[in-house]
C-alpha positions in Angstrom: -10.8 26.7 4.7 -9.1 23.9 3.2 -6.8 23.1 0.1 -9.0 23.9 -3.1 -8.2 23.8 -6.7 -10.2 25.6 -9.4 -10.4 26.3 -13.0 -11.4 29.2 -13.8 -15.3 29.9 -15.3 -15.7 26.2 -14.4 -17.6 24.0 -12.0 -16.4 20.1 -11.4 -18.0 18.1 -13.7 -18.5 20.4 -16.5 -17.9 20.0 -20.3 -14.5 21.8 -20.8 -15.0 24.1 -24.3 -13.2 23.0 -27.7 -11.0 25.9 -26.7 -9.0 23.5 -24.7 -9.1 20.3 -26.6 -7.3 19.2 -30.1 -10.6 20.4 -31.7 -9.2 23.9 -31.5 -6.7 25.5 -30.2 -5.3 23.2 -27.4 -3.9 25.9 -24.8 -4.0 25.0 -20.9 -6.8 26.4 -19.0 -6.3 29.0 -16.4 -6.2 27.3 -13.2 -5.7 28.6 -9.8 -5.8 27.4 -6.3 -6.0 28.4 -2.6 -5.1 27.4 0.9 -2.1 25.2 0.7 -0.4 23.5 3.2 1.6 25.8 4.7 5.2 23.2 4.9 4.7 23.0 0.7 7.8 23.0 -0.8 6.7 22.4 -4.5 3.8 22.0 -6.5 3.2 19.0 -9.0 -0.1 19.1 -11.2 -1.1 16.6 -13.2 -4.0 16.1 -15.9 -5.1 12.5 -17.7 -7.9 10.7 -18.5 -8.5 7.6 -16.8 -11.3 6.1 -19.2 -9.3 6.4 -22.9 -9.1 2.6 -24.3 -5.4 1.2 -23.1 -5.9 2.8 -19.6 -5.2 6.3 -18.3 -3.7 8.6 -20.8 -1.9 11.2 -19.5 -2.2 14.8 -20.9 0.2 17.3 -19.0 2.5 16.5 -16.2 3.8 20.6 -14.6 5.8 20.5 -11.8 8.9 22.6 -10.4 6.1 25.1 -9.1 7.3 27.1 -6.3 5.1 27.0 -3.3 4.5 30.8 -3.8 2.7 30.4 -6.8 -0.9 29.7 -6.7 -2.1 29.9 -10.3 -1.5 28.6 -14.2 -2.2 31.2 -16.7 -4.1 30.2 -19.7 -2.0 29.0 -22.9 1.4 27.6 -21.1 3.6 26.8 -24.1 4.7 23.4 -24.6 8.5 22.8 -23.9 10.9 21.4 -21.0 11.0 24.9 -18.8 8.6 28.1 -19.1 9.0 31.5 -18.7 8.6 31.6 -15.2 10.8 28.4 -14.4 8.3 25.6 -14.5 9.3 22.3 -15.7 6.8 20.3 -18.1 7.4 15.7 -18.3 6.5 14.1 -21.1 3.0 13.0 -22.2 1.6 10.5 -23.5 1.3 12.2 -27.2 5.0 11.7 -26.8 4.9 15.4 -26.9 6.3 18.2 -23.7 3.6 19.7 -21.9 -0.1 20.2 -22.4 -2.3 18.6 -25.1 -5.9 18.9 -24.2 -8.7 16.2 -24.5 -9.2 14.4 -27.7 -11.5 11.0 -27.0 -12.8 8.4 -29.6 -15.8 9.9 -31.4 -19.0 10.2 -29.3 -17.2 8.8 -25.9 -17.2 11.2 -23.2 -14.3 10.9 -21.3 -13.2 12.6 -17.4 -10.2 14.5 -17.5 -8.7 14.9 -13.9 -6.5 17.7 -12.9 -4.5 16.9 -9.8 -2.3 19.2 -7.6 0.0 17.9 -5.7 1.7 20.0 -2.9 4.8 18.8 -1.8 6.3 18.3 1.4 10.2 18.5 -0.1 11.6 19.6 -3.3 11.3 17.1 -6.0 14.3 16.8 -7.7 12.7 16.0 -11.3 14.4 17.3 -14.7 12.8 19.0 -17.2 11.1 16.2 -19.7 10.2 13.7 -17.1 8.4 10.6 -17.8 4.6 10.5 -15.9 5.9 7.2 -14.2 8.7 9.6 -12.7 6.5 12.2 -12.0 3.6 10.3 -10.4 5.5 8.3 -8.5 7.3 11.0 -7.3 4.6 13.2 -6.5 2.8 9.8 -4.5 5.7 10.0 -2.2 6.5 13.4 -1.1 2.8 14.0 -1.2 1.2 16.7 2.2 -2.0 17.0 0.6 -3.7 16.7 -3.1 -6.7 18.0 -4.7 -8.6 17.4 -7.5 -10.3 19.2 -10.5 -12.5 16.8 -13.0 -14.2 18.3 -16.6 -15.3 16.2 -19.1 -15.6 16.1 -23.5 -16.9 14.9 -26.2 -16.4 14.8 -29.8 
């Protein structure tokens, strides 16, 4: 088997339900994964949308994820550290920690979740920027997978 990321009641590509999205109630999807490295240190996800207007538009940045972990329960809380120790960056709502999708009227947009498992620890504080994060996550990077859904207004 290899490194696989899922979300759950999903298939790539699918339309992710108003559920997620500023439409309703915004809360994180559950999202799991399987196979990991086995030298992971840390895991890193991040979720944004590479076709909004001004470029890619980031939407959650996680990270601080032990390498024993292997899932995100539904509804993380926005805020610098959660309950079970994670740390959550900045996005680009200018707000900590997940804000789903919310495109331009009648524009379907991809949004791309992408775990990162890390060969060392990263070192990042609590409210990191994505440009720390990403940049970051590029360099201590074993292996990455990715998880794509899309919406529309």
């Amino acid at each position: 088997m290899s490194f696989t990321i899922e979300i759950s009641g999903f298939r790539y590509g699918d339309k992710i339900p108003e559920k997620f999205t500023c439409d309703s109630s915004d809360v994180s999807p559950h999202i799991t994964w399987t196979e990991a490295p086995a030298s992971t240190k840390e895991f890193i996800l991040v979720m944004d949308d590479p076709d909004a207007p001004r470029g890619t538009f980031t939407h959650w940045l996680i990270y601080n994820i032990p390498s024993t972990v292997t899932e995100l329960k539904e509804g993380i809380k926005q805020g610098e550290k959660t309950p079970e120790g994670f740390y959550q960056g900045k996005n680009d709502f200018g707000k900590i920690g997940y804000n789903g999708p919310c495109p331009p009227r009648r524009k379907t947009h991809r949004y791309f979740f992408t775990l990162y498992a890390m060969v060392k620890h990263s070192g990042l504080e609590p409210g990191s920027s994505r440009e720390n994060v990403v940049s970051t996550a590029e360099k201590n990077c074993i292996k990455k997978v990715t998880f794509m859904l899309t919406y529309e207004h």
